[in-house]
N, C-alpha and C positions, 0 to 999 in steps of 0.2 A: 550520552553518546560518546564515543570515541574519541582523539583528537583531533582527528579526518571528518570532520562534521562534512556530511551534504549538505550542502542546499540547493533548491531547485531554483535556475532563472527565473528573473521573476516573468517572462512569456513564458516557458511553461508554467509555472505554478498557474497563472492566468487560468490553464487548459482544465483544471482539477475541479472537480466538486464532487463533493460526497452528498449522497442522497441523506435528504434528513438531517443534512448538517449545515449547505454551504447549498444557494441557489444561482447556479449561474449555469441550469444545465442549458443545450443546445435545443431540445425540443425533441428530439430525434434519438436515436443508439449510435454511440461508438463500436466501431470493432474492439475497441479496448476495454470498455465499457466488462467489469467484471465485480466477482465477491471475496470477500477475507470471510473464511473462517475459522474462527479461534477455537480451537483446540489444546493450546499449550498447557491447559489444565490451572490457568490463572489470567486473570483481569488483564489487558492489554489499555496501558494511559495514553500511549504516543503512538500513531502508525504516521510512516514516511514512504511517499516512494518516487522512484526517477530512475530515468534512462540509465540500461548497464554505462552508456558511455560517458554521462555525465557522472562529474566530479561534486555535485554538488546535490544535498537531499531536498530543502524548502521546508514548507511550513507541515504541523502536526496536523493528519487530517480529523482526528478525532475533536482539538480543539480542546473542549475542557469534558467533554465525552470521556466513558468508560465503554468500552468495548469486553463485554463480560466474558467467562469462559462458557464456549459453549452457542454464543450467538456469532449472528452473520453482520457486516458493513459493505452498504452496496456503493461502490465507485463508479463515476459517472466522472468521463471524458467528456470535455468540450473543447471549441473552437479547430483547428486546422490538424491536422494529422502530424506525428513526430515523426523523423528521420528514420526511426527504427519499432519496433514494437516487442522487443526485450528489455524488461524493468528488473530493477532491482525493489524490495521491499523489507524497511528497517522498520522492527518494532520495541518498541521498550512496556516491560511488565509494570503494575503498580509497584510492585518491590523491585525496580529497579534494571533488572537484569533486562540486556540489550540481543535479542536475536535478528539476527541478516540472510535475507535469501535472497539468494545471487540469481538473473539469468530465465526470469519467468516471461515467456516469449505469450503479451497477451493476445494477440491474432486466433491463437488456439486455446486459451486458458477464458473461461465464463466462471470456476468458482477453487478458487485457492486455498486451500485448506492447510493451515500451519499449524505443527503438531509437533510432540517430543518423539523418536522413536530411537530405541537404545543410549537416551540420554544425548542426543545431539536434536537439535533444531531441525526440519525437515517441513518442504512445502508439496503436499500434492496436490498436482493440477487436473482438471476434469476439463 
């Protein structure tokens, strides 16, 4: 990652769990409560994410997980609702290379699909 490493407080990191990776859901749905999918056309080792206004990313949600190209990772918010619900979301390839999407407002977003188009990083939201 960058020199500007995030890291997520550790109350929100508390908030996070990925389904099938990390059990601490709430029981219930998040309005944040959404999907990654990879499309970048290569294996995804690290996914990161946190509040556009927060300075800091937290822990990898994949863990020691590969997120293949081509498959989905379901994200599961728990505990109290955050100040905002515009994320940012940092991924790093098995090879290395680090993509950032700015500004994905989850309130409206259920499945994110991160993708190359024209050679630049690009997240569509559904």
């Amino acid at each position: 990652m960058n020199n500007t490493i995030k890291k997520l407080s550790a109350v929100f990191a508390a908030a996070f769990a990925v389904s099938g990776l990390a059990s601490c859901g709430s029981g219930g749905e998040s309005p944040y409560d959404f999907s990654i999918v990879n499309n970048l056309g290569t294996p995804i080792s690290e996914v990161y994410i946190s509040e556009s206004i927060n300075q800091d990313w937290g822990e990898n949600l994949l863990g020691t997980s590969v997120l293949e190209n081509e498959k989905t990772l379901e994200i599961e918010f728990s505990g109290a609702p955050t100040s905002t619900s515009v994320f940012d979301i940092d991924v790093i390839t098995n090879g290395g290379t680090e993509y950032q999407f700015s500004s994905i407002d989850l309130n409206t977003a259920e499945v994110v699909t991160l993708m190359m188009q024209d050679g630049a990083p690009v997240a569509s939201v559904q």
